[in-house]
C-alpha positions as a Python dict, from the first residue, in 0.01 Angstrom:
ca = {
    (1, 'X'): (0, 0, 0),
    (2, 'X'): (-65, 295, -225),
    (3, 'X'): (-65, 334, -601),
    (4, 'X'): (-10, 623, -757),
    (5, 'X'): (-128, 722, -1098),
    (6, 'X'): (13, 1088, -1305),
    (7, 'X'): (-135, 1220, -1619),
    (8, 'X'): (-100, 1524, -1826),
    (9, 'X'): (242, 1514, -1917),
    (10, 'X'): (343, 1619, -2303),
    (11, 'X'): (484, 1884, -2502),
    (12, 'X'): (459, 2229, -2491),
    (13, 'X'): (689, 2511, -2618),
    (14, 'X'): (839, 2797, -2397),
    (15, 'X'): (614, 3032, -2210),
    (16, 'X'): (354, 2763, -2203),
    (17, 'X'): (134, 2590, -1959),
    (18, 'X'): (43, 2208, -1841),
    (19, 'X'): (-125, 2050, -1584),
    (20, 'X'): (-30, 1696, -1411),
    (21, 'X'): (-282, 1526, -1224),
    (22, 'X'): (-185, 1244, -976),
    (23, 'X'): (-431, 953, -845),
    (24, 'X'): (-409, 800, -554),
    (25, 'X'): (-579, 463, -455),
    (26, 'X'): (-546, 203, -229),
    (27, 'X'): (-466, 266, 162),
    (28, 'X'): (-509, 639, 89),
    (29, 'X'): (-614, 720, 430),
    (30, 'X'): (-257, 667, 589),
    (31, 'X'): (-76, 949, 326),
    (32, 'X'): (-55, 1287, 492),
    (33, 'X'): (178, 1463, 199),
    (34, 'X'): (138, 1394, -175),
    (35, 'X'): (395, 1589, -424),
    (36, 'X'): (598, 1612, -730),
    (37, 'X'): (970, 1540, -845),
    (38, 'X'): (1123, 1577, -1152),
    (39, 'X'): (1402, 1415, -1293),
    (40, 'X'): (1576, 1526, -1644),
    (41, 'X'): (1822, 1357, -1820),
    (42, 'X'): (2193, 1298, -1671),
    (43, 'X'): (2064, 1496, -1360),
    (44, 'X'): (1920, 1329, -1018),
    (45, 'X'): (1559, 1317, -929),
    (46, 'X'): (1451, 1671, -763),
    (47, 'X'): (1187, 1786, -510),
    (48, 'X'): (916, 2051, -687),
    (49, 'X'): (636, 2056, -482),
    (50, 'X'): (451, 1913, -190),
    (51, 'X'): (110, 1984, 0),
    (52, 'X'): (-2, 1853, 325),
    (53, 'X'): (-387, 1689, 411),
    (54, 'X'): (-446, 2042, 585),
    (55, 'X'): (-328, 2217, 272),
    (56, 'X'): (1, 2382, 383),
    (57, 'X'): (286, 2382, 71),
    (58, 'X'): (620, 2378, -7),
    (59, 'X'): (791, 2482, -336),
    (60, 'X'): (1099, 2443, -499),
    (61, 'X'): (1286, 2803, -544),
    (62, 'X'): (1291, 2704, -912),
    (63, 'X'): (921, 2699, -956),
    (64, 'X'): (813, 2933, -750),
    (65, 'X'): (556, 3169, -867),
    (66, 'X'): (496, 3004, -1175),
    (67, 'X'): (398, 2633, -1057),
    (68, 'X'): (90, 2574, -829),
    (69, 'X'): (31, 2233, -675),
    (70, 'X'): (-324, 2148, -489),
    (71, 'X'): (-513, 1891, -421),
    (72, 'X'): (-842, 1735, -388),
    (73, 'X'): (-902, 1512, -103),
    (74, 'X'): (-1215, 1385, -148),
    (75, 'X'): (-1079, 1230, -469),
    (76, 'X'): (-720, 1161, -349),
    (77, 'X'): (-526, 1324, -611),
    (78, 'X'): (-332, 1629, -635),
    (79, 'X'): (-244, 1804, -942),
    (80, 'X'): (38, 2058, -1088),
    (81, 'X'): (-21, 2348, -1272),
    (82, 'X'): (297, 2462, -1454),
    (83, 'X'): (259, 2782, -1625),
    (84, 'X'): (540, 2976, -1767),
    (85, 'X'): (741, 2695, -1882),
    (86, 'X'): (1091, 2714, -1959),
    (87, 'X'): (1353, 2410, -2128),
    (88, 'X'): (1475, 2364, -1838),
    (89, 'X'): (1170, 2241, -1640),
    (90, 'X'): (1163, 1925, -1920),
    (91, 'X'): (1189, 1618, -1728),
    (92, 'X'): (1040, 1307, -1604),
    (93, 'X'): (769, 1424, -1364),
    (94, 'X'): (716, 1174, -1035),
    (95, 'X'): (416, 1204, -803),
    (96, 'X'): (463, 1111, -454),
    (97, 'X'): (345, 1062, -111),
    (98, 'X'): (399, 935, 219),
    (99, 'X'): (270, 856, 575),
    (100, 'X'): (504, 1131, 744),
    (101, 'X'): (428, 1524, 703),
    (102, 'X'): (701, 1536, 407),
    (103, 'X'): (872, 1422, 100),
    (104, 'X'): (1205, 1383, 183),
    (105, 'X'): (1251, 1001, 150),
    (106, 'X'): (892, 930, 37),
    (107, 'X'): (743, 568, 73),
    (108, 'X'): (523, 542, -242),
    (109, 'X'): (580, 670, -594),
    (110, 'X'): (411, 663, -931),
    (111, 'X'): (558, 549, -1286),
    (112, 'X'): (625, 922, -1397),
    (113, 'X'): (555, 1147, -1688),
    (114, 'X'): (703, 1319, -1914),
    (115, 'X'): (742, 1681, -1956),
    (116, 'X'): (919, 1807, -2275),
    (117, 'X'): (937, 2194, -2318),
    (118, 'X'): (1079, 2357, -2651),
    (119, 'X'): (1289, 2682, -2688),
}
């Protein structure tokens, strides 16, 4: 098993930035992509970003060029740097990972935070 842990979430008004951090503990060795979702109100959960072991990563159109996700795998986490925030980026931010080389389906999430961005 793996647990996931996010942090960083809070509020921040248009044009801003944030950072979410994800921790990763337990069978860490067996995850090969870690990445974010995001879910806002009335709308289903979304895929934002994801990065591979090797580094390789995928965006969501939505949040390209302003987000940046990396990750440090000596301390098995993986963070998000959101600059350039808009309203409609507020949501409930997931971290994930799985065993396979992507987040389509993925096999362990954490217990989210929350992203609020005013107008």
């Amino acid at each position: 098993q793996v647990q996931l842990v996010e942090s960083g979430g809070g509020l921040v008004q248009a044009g801003g930035s944030l950072r979410l951090s994800c921790a990763s503990s337990g069978r860490t060795f067996s995850i090969d992509v870690m990445g974010w979702f995001r879910q806002a109100p009335g709308k289903e959960r979304e895929f934002v970003a994801s990065i591979r072991r090797g580094g390789s990563t995928n965006y969501a159109d939505s949040v390209k060029g302003r987000f940046t996700i990396s990750r440090d795998n000596a301390k098995n986490s993986v963070y998000l740097q959101m600059n350039s925030l808009k309203p409609e980026d507020t949501a409930v931010y997931y971290c994930a990972a799985d065993s396979r080389y992507r987040l389509v389906t993925p096999e362990y999430w954490g217990q989210g935070t929350q992203v609020t961005v005013s107008s």
